[in-house]
C-alpha positions as CSV (number, residue, x, y, z in Angstrom):
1,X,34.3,58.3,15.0
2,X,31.6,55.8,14.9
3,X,31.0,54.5,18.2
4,X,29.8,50.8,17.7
5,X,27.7,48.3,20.3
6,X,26.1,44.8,19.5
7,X,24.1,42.3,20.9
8,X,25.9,39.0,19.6
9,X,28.0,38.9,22.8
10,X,25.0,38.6,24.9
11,X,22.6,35.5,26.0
12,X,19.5,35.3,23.2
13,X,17.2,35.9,26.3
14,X,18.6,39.2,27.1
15,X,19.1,41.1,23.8
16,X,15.6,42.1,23.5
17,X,16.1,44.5,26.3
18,X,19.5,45.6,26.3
19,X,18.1,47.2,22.5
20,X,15.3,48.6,24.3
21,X,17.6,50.3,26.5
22,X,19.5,51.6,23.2
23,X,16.9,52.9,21.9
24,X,15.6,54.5,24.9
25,X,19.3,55.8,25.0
26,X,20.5,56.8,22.0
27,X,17.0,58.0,20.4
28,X,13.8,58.5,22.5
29,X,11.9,57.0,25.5
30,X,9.7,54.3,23.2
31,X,7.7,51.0,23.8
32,X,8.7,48.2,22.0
33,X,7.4,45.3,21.6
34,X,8.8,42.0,19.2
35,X,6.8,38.3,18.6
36,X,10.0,36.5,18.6
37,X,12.3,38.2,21.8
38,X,14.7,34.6,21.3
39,X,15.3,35.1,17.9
40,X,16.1,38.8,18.5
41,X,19.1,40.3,16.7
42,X,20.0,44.0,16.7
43,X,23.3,46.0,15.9
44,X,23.8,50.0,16.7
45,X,26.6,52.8,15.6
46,X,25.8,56.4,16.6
47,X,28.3,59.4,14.9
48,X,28.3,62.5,16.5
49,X,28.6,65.4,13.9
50,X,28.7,68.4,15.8
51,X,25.6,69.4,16.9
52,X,23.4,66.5,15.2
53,X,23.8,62.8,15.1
54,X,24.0,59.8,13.1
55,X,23.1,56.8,14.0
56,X,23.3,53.5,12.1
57,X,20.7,50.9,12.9
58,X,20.0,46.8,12.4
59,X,17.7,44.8,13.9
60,X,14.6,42.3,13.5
61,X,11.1,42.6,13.6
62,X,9.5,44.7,16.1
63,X,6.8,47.1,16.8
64,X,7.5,50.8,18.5
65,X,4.7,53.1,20.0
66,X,6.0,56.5,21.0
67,X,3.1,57.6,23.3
68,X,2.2,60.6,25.2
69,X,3.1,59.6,28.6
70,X,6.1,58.7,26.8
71,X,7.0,62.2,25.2
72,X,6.5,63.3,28.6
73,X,9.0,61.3,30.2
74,X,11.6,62.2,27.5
75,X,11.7,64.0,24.6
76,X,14.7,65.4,23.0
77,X,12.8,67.6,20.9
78,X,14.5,66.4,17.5
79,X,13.2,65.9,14.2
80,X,14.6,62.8,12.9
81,X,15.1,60.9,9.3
82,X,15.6,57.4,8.7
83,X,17.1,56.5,5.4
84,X,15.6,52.1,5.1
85,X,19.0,50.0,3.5
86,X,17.3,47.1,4.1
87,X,13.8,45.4,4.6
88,X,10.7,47.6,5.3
89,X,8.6,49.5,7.8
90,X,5.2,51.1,8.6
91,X,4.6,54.7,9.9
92,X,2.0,56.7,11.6
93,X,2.8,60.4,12.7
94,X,0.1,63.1,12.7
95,X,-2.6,61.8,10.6
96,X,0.0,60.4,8.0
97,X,0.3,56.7,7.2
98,X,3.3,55.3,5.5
99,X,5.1,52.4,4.1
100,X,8.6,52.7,3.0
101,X,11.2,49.9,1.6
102,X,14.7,50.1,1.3
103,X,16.1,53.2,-0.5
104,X,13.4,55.2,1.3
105,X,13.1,58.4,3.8
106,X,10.9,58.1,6.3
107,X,10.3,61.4,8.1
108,X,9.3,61.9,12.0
109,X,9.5,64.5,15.2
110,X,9.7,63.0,18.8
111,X,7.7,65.6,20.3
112,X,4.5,64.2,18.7
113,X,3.2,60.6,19.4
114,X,3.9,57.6,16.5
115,X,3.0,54.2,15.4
116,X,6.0,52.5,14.0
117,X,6.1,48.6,12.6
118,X,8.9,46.5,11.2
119,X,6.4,43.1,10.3
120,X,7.8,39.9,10.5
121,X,7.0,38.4,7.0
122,X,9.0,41.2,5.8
123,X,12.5,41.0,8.0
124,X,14.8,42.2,9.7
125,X,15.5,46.3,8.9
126,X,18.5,48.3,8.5
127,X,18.4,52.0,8.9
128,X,20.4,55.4,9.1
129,X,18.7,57.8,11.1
130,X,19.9,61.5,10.7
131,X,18.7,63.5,14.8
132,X,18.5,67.1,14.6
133,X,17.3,69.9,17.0
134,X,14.3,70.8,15.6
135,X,15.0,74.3,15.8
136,X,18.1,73.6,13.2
137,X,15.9,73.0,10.1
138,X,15.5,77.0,8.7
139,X,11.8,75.6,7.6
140,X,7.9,77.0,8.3
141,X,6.7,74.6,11.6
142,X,4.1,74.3,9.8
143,X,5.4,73.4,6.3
144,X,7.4,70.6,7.8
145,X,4.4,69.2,9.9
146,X,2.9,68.0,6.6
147,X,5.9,65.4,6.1
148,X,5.4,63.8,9.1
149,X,4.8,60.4,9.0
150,X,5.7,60.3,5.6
151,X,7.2,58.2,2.5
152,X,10.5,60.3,0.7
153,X,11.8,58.7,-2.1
154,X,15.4,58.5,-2.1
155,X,16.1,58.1,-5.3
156,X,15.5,61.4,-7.1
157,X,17.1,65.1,-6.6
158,X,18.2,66.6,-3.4
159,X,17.1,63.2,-1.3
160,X,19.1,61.2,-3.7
161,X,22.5,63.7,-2.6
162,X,21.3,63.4,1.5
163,X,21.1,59.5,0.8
164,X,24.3,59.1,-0.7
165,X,25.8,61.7,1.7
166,X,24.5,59.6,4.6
167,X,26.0,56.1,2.9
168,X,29.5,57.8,2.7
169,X,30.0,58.8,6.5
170,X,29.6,54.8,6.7
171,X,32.7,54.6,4.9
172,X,34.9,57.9,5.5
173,X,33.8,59.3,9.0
174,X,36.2,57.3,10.8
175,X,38.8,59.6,8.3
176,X,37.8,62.5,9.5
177,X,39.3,64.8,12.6
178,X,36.3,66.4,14.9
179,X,36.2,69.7,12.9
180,X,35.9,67.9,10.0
181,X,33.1,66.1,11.5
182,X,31.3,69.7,12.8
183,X,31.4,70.6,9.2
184,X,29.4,67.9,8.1
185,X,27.0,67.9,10.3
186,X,25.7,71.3,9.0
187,X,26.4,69.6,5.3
188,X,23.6,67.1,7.0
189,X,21.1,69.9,8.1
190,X,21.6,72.1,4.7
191,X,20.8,68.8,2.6
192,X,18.2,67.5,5.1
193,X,16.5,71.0,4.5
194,X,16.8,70.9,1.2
195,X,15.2,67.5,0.6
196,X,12.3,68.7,2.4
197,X,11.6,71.8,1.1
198,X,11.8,70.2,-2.4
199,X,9.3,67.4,-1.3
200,X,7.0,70.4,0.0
201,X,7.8,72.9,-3.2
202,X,8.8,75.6,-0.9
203,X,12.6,75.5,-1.7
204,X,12.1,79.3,-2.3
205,X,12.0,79.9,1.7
206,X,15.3,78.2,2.2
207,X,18.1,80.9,3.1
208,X,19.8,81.6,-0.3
209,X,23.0,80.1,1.3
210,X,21.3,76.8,2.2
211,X,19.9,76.5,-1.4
212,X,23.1,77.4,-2.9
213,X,24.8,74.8,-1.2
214,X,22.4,72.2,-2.0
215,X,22.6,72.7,-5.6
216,X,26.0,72.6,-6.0
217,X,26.3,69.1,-3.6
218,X,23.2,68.0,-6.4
219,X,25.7,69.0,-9.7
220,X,28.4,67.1,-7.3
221,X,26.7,64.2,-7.7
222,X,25.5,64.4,-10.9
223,X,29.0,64.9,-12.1
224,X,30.0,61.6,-10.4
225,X,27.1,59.6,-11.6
226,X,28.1,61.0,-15.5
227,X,31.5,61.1,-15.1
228,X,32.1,58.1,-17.6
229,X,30.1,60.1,-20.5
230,X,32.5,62.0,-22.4
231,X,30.0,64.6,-23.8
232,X,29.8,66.0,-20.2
233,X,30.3,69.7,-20.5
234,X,29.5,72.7,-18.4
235,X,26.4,73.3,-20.9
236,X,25.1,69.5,-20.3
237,X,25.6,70.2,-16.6
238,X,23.7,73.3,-16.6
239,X,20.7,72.0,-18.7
240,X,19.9,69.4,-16.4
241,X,19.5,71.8,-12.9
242,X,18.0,74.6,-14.6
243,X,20.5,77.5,-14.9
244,X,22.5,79.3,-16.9
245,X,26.3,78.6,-17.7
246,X,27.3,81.4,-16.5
247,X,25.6,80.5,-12.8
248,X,27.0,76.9,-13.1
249,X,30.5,78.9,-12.9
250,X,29.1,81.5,-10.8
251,X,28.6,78.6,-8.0
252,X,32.1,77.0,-8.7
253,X,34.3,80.3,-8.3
254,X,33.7,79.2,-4.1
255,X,35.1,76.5,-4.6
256,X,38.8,76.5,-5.7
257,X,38.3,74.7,-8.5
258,X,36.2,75.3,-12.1
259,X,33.2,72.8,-13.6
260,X,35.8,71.6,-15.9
261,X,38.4,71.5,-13.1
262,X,36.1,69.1,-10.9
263,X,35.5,66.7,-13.7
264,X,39.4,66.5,-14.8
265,X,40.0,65.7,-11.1
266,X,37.4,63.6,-10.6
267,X,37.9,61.2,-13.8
268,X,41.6,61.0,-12.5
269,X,40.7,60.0,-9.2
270,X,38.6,57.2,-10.6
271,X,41.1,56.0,-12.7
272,X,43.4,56.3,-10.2
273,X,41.4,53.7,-8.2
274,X,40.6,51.6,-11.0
275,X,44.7,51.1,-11.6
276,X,45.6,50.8,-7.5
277,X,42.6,47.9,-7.4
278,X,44.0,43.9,-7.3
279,X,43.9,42.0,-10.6
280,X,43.1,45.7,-12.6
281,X,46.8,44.8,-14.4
282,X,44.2,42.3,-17.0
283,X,42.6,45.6,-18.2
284,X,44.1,48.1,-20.8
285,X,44.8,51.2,-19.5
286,X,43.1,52.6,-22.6
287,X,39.8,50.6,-21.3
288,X,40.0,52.8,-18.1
289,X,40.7,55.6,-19.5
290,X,37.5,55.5,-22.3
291,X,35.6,54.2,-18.8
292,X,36.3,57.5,-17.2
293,X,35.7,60.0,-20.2
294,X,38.5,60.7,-21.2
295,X,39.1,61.3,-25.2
296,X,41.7,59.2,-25.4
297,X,45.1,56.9,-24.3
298,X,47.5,60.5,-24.7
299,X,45.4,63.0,-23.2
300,X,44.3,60.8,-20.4
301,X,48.5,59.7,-19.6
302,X,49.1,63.2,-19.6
303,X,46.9,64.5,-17.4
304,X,47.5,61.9,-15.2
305,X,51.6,62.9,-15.3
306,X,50.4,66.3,-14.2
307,X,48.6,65.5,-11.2
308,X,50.3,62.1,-10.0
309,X,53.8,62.9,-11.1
310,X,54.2,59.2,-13.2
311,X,52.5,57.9,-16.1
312,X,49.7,55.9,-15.6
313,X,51.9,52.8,-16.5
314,X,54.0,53.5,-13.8
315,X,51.7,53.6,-11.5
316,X,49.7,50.2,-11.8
317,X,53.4,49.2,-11.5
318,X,54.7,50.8,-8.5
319,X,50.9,49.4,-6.9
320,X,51.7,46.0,-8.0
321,X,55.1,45.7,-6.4
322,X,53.5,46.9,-3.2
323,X,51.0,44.7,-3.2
324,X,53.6,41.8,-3.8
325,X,55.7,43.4,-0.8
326,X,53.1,43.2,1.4
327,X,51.8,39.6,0.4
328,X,55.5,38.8,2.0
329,X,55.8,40.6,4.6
330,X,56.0,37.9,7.7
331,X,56.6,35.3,5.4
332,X,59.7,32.6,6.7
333,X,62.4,32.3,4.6
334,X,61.5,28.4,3.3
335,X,57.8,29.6,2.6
């Protein structure tokens, strides 16, 4: 469960340093330093997931110098991501200089001194920030050093996954019991690993597990972000990672579930959502269906008879007399 704390509640003059002391915390022993402390403005989550953390960031401009006399006083020993979802920053870490915006990774380790700068023309930042035992990530000390202090795209391949892995506990964490919560945490260090060793092209010195499981969370995603394309096919999906058909089943047989299996469930799902969502009753079902892939108004009402137990039709209806239920609920009788 997220655990959530704010500075809103307190006097302007005093919210500079109560984040200090969050950061100090939560994070690492750092200086910072802000040119406005009585505009300041900052909001903090941390999630614990087992053995790593997440931690959920926002806040305006500052500057934070992580310095030796620093490390010495604390130092956690972490390597630690931050995912930007808003405004910018500036990095320096072991010879590396970097700049990243929003939908960036910036990568860093505690045990080493750092520059970091959130400039004022720029505004204030939002950020996730993955912390990890250093000792966690199944990668060369010396192959990781090189990303220090350095500018990930978030955009593309295996960061693209962690990214939207790391947007999602946002949403669902609070969903999920404490094992639930262990598990995903090493989902977080597999992915993590992965998106580095793909930035450094050593993905081949990832334990086979850790690289299996990252490509199948990368087909995952790409089967969500194509669902709507009706040519998707196990041949398609292969095609674009690389691998054979048979491996794209060979990875799937873990699972429960086949390639085409996933799909059918996931286009239903989607649907599912698009027909439970307020005012959806103005769009054809047929519209949702072709949205979603499906060949067509039949196929996709049977398939959804076979998982949901009611046609499609029945269920926007059963959602709308819910929804009108629950619009009167507490109502007085002359309202």
């Amino acid at each position: 469960m997220w655990t959530q704390v704010s500075a809103r509640g307190l006097p302007p003059g005093e919210r500079f340093e109560w984040f200090a002391d969050v950061v100090a915390r939560e994070v690492i022993p750092t200086a910072l330093s802000t040119e406005r402390p009585a505009d300041f403005e900052a909001e903090a989550a941390v999630l614990e997931l087992g053995g790593v953390r997440v931690a959920n960031f926002s806040c305006s401009p500052l500057r934070s110098r992580r310095t030796p006399a620093l490390i010495r006083r604390g130092d956690p020993e972490q390597y630690q991501i931050g995912l930007l979802h808003t405004g910018a920053a500036s990095l320096s870490q072991h010879r590396n200089d970097c700049s990243v915006r929003a939908g960036d990774f910036v990568f860093w380790d505690t045990s080493r001194p750092s520059d970091t700068e959130i400039p004022v023309r720029t505004g204030p930042v939002g950020l996730l920030m993955l912390q990890l035992p250093r000792g966690a990530l199944p990668l060369r000390v010396r192959h990781v050093d090189r990303l220090l202090g350095s500018r990930i795209p978030g955009d593309r391949g295996t960061a693209a996954v962690l990214a939207a892995f790391l947007r999602s506990l946002e949403t669902h964490a609070d969903e999920c019991a404490p094992r639930e919560l262990e598990r995903l945490g090493s989902v977080a260090v597999d992915l993590l690993a992965a998106t580095l060793a793909q930035s450094l092209d050593v993905e081949e010195g990832l334990p086979a597990e850790v690289r299996t499981q990252a490509l199948l969370r990368r087909i995952h995603a790409f089967l969500d972000a194509h669902l709507g394309d009706p040519d998707l096919t196990p041949a398609t999906i292969a095609a674009g990672h690389g691998i054979s058909v048979r491996t794209l089943h060979q990875l799937f047989q873990g699972t429960g579930e086949t390639v085409q299996g996933r799909i059918r469930r996931r286009r239903l799902e989607q649907c599912r959502t698009d027909l439970d969502r307020s005012g959806s009753a103005a769009r054809p079902i047929a519209v949702i269906a072709a949205r979603w892939g499906f060949s067509g108004p039949a196929v996709f009402s049977r398939a959804f008879r076979e998982a949901y137990g009611m046609s499609p039709t029945e269920f926007r209806a059963l959602s709308v007399n819910e929804v009108r239920a629950d619009s009167t609920v507490g109502r007085s009788p002359d309202s």
